[in-house]
C-alpha positions in Angstrom: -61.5 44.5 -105.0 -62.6 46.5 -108.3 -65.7 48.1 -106.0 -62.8 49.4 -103.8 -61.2 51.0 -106.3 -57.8 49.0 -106.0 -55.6 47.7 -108.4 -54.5 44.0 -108.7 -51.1 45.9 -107.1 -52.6 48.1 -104.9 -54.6 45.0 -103.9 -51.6 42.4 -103.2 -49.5 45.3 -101.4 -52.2 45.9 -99.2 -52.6 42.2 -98.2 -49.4 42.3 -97.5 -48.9 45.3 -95.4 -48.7 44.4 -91.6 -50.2 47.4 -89.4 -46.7 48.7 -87.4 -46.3 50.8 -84.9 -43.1 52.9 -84.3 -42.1 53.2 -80.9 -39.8 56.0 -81.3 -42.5 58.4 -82.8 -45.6 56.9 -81.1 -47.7 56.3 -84.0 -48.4 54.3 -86.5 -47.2 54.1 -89.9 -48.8 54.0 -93.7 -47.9 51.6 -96.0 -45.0 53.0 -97.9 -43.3 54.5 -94.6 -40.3 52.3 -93.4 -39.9 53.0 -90.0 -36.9 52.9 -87.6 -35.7 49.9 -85.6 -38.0 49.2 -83.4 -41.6 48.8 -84.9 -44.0 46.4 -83.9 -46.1 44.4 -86.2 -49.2 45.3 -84.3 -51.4 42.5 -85.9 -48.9 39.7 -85.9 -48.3 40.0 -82.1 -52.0 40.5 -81.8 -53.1 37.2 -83.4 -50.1 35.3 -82.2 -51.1 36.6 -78.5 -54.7 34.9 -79.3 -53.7 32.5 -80.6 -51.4 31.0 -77.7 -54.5 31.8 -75.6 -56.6 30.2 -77.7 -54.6 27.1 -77.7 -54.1 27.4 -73.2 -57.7 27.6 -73.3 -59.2 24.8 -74.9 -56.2 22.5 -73.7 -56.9 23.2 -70.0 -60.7 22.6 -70.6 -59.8 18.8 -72.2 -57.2 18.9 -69.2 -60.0 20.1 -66.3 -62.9 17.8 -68.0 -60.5 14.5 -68.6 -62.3 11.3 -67.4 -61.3 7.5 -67.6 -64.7 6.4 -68.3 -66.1 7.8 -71.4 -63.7 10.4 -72.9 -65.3 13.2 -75.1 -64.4 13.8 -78.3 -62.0 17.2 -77.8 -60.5 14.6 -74.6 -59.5 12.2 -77.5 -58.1 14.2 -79.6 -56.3 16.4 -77.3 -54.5 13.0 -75.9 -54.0 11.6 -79.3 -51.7 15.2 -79.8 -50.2 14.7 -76.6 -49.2 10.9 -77.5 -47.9 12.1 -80.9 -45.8 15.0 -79.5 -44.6 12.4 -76.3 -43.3 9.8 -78.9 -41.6 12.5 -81.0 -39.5 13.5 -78.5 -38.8 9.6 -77.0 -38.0 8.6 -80.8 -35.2 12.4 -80.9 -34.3 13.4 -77.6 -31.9 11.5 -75.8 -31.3 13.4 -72.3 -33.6 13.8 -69.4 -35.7 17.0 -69.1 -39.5 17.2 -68.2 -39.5 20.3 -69.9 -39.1 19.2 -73.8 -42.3 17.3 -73.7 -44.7 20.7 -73.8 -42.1 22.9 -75.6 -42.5 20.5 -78.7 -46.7 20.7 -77.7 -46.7 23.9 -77.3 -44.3 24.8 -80.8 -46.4 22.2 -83.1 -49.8 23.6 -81.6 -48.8 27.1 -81.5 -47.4 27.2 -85.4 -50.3 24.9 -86.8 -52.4 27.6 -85.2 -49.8 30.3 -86.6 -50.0 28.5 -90.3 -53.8 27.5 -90.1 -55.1 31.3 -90.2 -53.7 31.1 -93.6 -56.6 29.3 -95.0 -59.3 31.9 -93.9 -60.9 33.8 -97.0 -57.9 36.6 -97.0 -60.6 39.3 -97.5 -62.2 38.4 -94.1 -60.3 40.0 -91.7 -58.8 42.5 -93.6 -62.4 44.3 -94.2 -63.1 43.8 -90.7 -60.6 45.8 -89.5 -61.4 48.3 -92.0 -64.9 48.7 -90.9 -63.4 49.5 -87.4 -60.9 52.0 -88.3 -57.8 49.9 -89.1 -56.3 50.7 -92.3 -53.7 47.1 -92.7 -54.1 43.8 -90.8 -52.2 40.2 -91.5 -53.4 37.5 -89.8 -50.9 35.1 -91.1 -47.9 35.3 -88.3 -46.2 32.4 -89.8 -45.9 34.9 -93.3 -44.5 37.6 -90.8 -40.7 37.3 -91.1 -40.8 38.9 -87.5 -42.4 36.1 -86.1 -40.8 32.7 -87.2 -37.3 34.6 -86.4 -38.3 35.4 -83.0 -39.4 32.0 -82.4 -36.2 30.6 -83.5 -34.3 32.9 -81.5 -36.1 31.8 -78.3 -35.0 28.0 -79.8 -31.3 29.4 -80.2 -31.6 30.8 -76.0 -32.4 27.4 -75.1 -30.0 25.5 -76.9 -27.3 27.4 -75.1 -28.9 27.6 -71.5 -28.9 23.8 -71.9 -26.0 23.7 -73.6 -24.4 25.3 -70.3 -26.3 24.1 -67.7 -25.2 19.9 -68.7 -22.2 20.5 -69.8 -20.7 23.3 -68.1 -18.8 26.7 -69.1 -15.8 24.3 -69.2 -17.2 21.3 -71.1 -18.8 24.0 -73.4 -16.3 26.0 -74.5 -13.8 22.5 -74.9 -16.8 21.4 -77.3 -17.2 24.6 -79.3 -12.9 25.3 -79.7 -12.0 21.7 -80.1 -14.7 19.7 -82.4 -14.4 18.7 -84.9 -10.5 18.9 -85.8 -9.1 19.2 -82.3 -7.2 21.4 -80.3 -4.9 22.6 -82.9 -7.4 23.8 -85.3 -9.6 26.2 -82.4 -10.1 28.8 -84.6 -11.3 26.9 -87.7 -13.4 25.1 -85.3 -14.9 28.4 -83.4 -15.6 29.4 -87.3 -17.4 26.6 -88.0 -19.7 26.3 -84.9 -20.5 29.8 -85.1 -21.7 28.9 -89.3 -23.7 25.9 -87.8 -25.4 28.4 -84.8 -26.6 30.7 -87.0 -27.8 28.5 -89.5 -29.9 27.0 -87.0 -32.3 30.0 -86.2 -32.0 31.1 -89.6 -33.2 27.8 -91.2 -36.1 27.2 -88.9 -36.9 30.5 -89.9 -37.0 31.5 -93.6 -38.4 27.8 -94.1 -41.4 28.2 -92.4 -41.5 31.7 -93.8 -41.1 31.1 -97.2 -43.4 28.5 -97.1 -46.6 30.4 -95.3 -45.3 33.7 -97.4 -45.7 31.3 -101.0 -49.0 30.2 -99.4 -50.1 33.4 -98.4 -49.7 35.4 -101.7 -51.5 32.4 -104.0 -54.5 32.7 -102.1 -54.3 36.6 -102.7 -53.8 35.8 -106.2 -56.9 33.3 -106.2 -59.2 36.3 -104.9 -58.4 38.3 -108.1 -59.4 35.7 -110.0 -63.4 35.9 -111.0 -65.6 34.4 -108.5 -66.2 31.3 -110.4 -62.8 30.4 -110.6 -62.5 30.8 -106.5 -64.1 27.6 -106.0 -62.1 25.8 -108.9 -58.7 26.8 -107.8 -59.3 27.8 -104.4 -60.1 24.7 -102.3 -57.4 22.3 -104.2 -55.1 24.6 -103.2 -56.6 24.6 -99.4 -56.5 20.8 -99.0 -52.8 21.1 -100.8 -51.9 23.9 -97.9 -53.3 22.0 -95.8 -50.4 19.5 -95.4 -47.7 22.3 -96.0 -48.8 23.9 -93.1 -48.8 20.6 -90.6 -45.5 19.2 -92.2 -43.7 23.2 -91.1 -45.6 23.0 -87.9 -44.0 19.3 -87.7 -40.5 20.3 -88.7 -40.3 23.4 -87.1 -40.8 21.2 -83.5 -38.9 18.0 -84.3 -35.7 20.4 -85.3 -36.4 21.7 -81.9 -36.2 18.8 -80.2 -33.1 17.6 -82.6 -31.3 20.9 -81.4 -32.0 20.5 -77.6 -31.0 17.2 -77.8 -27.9 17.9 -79.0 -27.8 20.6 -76.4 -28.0 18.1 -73.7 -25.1 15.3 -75.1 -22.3 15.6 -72.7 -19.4 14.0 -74.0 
């Protein structure tokens, strides 16, 4: 950091700087520029895209290499998260759909992946991609506001295809106008589920946001530190991460499944 010539500022801003690219004006932007409406976060979609890959990958190799008779050790574990997952959604969701299985695999896996890239040396990547030509790069998507909301918006699209598809345009719209004072009150109940449908995305969100975002500026914060204190402070705080990030991978899917279950309750 001092050899570059940054600031302990300069030096956290830049950390924290997502590479965008403006799709109106067909470049990319600097740091300080904000940008219209619709700018990508380049390296957030980039390491989320490689990440779900990642995660196809090595799961179809357990899946292609699975044998009854002496099961590797990638066939074991990948089984034991499959088990896990399958007795998660038993335990929460109380409808019938073959589909909620994988979703809560794929939503655990995906963000564990999304929060683990958090505990790579946060200088790694970044002077990588400066070596190449690339002046910002996160590879924290979870620390992306951009990315747990869009997630949770894709939750929020299920919830109401489900919600439709059980119970009906006619069941549905009896549940939102009349519950939970009754008939008289349909406004104050419209009010209310449209309070409770918004919190939904928006707490899935900003909680696995905040979290990774908290997570991701102490280790920044670590790296200023002299070198001999990185060890100290550093790898406490890893192991310590370490859990945050698997319990918001775990909540993020088991409010999933809580959500789609309710989603699927026809009354």
């Amino acid at each position: 950091m001092s050899e570059s010539g940054h600031s302990a500022t300069e030096y956290i801003i830049h950390h924290l700087t997502n590479l965008r690219f403006d799709l109106t004006q067909m470049r990319f932007l600097s740091g300080s520029e904000v940008g219209g409406f619709w700018v990508l976060n380049v390296d957030t979609l980039l390491v989320s895209a490689l990440l779900g890959a990642l995660f196809l990958w090595v799961f179809r190799i357990a899946a292609r290499s699975a044998t009854s008779d002496t099961p590797g050790h990638w066939q074991n574990f990948c089984e034991m998260m499959v088990e896990f997952v399958d007795s998660q959604v038993k335990d929460s969701f109380h409808g019938r759909n073959p589909v909620i299985a994988p979703l809560a695999l794929t939503i655990f896996v995906w963000v564990f992946l999304w929060n683990f890239m958090d505990l790579i040396p946060v200088d790694l990547f970044p002077e990588i991609a400066a070596a190449l030509g690339v002046p910002y790069m996160r590879v924290v998507p979870s620390a992306d506001l951009s990315a747990p909301f869009g997630l949770a918006l894709s939750v929020l699209v299920l919830i109401y295809y489900y919600s439709f598809k059980v119970k009906g345009f006619k069941g549905f719209s009896m549940e939102v106008l009349t519950k939970p004072f009754g008939k008289w009150l349909m406004p104050f109940n419209l009010m209310l589920r449209i309070v409770e449908d918004l919190a939904k995305p928006i707490s899935l969100a900003l909680r696995l946001f905040g979290n990774l975002y908290a997570g991701e500026l102490i280790f920044v914060l670590i790296a200023l530190l002299p070198w001999w204190l990185h060890f100290t402070l550093g790898w406490p705080w890893a192991v310590f991460h370490l859990l945050i990030i698997t319990l918001q991978a775990f909540i993020f899917m088991v409010l999933t499944i809580i959500y789609l279950s309710m989603a699927h309750e026809d009354h």
